[in-house]
DOPA-201502 format. One record per residue (C-alpha): residue number from 1; residue in three letters; y, x, z. Coordinates in nm, 3 decimals, m for minus. Layout:
N
{NUM,'Ala',{Y,X,Z}},
...
***
This chain:
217
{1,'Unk',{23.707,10.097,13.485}},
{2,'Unk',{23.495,9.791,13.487}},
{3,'Unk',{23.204,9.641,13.286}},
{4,'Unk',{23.223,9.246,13.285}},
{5,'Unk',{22.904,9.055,13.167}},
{6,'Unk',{23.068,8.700,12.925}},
{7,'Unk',{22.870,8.410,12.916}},
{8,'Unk',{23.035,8.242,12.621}},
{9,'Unk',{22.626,8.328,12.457}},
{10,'Unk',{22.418,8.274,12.719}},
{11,'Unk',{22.104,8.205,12.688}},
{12,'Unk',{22.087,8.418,12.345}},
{13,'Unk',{22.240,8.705,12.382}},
{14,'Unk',{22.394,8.903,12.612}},
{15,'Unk',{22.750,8.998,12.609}},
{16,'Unk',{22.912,9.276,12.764}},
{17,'Unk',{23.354,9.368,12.809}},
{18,'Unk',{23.384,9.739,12.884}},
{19,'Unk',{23.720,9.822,12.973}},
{20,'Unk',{23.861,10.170,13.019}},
{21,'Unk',{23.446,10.358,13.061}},
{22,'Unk',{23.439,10.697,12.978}},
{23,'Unk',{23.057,10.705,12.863}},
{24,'Unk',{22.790,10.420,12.824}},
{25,'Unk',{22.386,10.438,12.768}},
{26,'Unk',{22.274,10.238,12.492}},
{27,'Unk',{21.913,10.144,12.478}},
{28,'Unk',{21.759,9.866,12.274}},
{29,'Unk',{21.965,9.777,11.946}},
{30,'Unk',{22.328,9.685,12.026}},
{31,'Unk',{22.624,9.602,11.842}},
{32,'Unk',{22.927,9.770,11.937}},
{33,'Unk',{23.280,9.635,11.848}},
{34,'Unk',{23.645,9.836,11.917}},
{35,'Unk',{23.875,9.609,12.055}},
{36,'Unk',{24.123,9.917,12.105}},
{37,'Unk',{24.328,10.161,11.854}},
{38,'Unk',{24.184,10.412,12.057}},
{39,'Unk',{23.838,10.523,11.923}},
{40,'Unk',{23.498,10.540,12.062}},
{41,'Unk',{23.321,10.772,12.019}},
{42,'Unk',{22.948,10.804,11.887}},
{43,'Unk',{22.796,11.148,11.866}},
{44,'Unk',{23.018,11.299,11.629}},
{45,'Unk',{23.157,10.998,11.471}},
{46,'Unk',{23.446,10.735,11.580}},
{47,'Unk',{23.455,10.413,11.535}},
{48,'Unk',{23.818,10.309,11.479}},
{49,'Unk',{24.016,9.945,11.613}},
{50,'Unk',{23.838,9.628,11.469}},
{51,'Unk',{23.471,9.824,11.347}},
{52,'Unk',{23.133,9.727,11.458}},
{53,'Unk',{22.823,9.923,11.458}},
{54,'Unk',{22.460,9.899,11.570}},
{55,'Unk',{22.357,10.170,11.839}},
{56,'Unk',{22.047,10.234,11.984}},
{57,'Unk',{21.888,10.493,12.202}},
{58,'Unk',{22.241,10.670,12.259}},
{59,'Unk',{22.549,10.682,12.459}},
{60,'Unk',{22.903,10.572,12.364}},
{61,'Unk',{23.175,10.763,12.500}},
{62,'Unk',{23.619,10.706,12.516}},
{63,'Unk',{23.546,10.300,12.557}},
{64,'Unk',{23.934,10.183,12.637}},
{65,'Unk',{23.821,9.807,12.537}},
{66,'Unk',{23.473,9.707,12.354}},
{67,'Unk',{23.220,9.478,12.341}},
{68,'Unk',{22.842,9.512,12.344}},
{69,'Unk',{22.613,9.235,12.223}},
{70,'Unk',{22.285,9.244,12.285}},
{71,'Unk',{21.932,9.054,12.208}},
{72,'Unk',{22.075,8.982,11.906}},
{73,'Unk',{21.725,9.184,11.720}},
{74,'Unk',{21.475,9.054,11.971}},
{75,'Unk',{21.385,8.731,11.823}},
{76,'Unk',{21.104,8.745,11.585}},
{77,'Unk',{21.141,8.391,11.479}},
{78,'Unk',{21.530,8.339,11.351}},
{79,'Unk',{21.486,8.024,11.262}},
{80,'Unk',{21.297,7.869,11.626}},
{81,'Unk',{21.671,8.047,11.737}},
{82,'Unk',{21.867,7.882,11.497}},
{83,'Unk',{21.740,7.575,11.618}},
{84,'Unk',{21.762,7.601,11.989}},
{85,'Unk',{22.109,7.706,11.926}},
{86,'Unk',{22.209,7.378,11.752}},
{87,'Unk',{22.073,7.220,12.041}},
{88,'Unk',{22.319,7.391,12.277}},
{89,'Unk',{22.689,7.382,12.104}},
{90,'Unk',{22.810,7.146,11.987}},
{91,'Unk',{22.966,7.105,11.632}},
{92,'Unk',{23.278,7.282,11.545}},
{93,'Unk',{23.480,6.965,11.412}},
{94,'Unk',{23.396,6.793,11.751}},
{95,'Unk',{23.566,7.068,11.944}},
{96,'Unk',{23.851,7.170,11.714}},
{97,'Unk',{23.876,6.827,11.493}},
{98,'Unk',{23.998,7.017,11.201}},
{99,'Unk',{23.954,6.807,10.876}},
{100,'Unk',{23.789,7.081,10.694}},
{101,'Unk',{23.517,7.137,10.907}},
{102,'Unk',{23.400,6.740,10.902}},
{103,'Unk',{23.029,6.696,10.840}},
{104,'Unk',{22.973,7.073,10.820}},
{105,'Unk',{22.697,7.178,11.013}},
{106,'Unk',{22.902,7.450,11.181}},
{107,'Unk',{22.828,7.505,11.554}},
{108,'Unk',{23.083,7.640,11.835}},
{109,'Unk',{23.006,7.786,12.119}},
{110,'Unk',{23.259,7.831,12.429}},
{111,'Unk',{23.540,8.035,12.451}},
{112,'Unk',{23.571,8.383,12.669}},
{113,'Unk',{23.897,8.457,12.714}},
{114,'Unk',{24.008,8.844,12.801}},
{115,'Unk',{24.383,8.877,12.831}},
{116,'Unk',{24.519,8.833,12.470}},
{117,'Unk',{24.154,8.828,12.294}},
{118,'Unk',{23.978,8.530,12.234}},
{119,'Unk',{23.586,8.522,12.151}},
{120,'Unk',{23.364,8.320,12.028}},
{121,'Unk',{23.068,8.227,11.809}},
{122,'Unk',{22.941,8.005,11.514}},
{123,'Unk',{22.632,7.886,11.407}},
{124,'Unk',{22.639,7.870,11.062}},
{125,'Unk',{22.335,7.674,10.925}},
{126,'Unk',{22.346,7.529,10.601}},
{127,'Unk',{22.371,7.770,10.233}},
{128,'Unk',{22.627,7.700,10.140}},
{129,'Unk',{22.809,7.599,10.393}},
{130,'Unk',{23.168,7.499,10.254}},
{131,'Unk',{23.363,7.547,10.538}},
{132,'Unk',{23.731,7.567,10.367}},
{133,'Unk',{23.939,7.827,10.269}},
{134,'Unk',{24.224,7.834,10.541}},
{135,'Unk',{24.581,8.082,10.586}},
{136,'Unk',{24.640,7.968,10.938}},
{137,'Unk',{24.433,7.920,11.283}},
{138,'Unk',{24.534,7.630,11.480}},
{139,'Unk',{24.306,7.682,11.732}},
{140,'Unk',{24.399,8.029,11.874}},
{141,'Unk',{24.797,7.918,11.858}},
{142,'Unk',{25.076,8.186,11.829}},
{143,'Unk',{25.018,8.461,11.557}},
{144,'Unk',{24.704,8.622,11.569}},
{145,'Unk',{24.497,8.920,11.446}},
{146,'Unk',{24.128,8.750,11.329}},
{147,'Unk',{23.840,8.919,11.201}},
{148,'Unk',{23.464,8.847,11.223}},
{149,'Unk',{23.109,8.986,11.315}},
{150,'Unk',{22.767,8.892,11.233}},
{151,'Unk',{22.556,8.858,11.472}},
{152,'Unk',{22.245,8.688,11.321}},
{153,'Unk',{22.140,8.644,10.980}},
{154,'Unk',{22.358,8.730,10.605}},
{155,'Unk',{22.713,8.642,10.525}},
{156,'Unk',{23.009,8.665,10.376}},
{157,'Unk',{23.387,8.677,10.384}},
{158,'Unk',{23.610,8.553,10.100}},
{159,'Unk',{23.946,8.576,9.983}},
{160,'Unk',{24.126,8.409,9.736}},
{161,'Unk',{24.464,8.389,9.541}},
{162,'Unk',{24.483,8.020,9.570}},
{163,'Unk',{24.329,7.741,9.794}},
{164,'Unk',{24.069,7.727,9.498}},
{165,'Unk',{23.711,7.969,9.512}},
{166,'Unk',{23.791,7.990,9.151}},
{167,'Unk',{24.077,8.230,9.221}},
{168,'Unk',{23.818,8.454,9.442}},
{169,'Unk',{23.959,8.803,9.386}},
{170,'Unk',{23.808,8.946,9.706}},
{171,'Unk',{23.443,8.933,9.910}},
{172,'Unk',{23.287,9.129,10.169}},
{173,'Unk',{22.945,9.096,10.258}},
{174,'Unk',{22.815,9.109,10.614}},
{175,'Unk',{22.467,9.167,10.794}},
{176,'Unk',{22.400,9.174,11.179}},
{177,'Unk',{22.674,9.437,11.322}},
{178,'Unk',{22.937,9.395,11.047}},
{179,'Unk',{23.291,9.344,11.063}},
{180,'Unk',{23.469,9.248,10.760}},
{181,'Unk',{23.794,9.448,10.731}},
{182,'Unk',{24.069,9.284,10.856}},
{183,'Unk',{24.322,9.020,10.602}},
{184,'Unk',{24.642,9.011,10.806}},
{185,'Unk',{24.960,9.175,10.716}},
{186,'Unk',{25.222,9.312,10.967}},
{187,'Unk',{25.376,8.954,10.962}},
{188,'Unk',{25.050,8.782,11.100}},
{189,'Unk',{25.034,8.623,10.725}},
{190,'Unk',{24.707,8.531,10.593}},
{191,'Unk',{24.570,8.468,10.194}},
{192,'Unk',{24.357,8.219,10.152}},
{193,'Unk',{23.989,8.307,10.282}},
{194,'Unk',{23.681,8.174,10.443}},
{195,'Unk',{23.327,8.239,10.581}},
{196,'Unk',{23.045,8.155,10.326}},
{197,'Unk',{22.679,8.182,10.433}},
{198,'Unk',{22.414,8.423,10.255}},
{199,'Unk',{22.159,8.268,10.476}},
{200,'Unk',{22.143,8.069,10.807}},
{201,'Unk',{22.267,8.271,11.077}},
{202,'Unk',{22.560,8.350,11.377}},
{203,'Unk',{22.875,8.523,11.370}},
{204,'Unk',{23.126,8.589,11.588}},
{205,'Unk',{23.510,8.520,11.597}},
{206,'Unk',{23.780,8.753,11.777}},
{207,'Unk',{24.137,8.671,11.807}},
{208,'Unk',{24.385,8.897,11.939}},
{209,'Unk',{24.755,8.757,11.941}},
{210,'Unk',{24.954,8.998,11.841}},
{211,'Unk',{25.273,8.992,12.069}},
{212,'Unk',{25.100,9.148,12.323}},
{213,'Unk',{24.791,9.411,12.206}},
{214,'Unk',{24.780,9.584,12.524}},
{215,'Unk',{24.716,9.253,12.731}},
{216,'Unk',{24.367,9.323,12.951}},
{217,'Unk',{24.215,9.133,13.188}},
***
């Protein structure tokens, strides 16, 4: 059993790795994300692998691996965050140089890495923000399971026949706590897809490589 505190959001929101906790108290508003097949349980609900809620004022109980942001409701000015944030990572393209991201104003913040899962978060701040529909992940290397959570602010997640928005056949939207549900296939194969922005705001991304799901650290 252990609770491990992640830094890859400090100073804006706290982030929290439960791993194998049979109960947890939730206070202020928190959004809760199963990183295990194994559910968690909320009162008399469960929340199954790869969904996100927002708790508050309750406990969460059967945590084999999940995550717990925090903060991410206490700002009354989104936009004064927005801006401190873009003054703390640094822009996506300069960290992964992909050609798609060039002159988007996309921000990364560091990795956390937890056995075969791989976090972290974007700053999103331009509508729209035209960040290229993509089938693969360079960045996480090997063949991963990807989905995505809001943190901050209104988006939404896109999938298309072709490399073309034209060919759209599929879109999710997303507000704070959301996970989109997830695109792979039992292969690791992707279609073509991409993040587009309702309004300024933060998300978060979470590999998991799927050769080894049970891999905890």
């Amino acid at each position: 059993m252990s609770i491990k505190k992640l830094d890859l959001a400090e100073p804006f929101f706290k982030v929290k790795y439960l791993l194998n906790e049979q109960e947890y108290a939730i206070g202020e508003k928190t959004i809760l994300i199963n990183l295990s097949d194994k559910p968690i349980k909320v009162q008399n609900q469960e929340i199954g692998f790869f969904r996100s809620v927002v708790v508050t004022n309750t406990k969460i109980y059967q945590i084999d691996r999940g995550l717990l942001i925090e903060d991410f409701a206490s700002y009354a000015n989104e936009e004064a965050l927005l801006q401190d944030v873009k003054k703390v990572w640094p822009l996506a393209y300069d960290v992964r140089k992909e050609e798609r991201l060039k002159g988007v104003s996309h921000y990364m913040s560091p990795k956390a890495n937890l056995g075969n899962i791989v976090l972290s978060m974007y700053h999103s701040g331009s509508v729209p923000l035209k960040v290229g529909l993509h089938q693969t992940h360079p960045h996480g290397g090997g063949t991963l399971k990807e989905v995505h959570t809001q943190i901050v602010g209104f988006g939404k997640m896109q999938q298309c026949l072709e490399k073309d928005i034209n060919t759209l056949y599929l879109e999710e939207a997303m507000a704070p706590g959301t996970t989109h549900h997830p695109m792979f296939d039992e292969q690791g194969n992707y279609p073509w897809h991409q993040y587009e922005t309702i309004t300024p705001g933060i998300f978060m991304a979470i590999e998991m490589q799927m050769s080894d799901e049970l891999g905890v650290e």
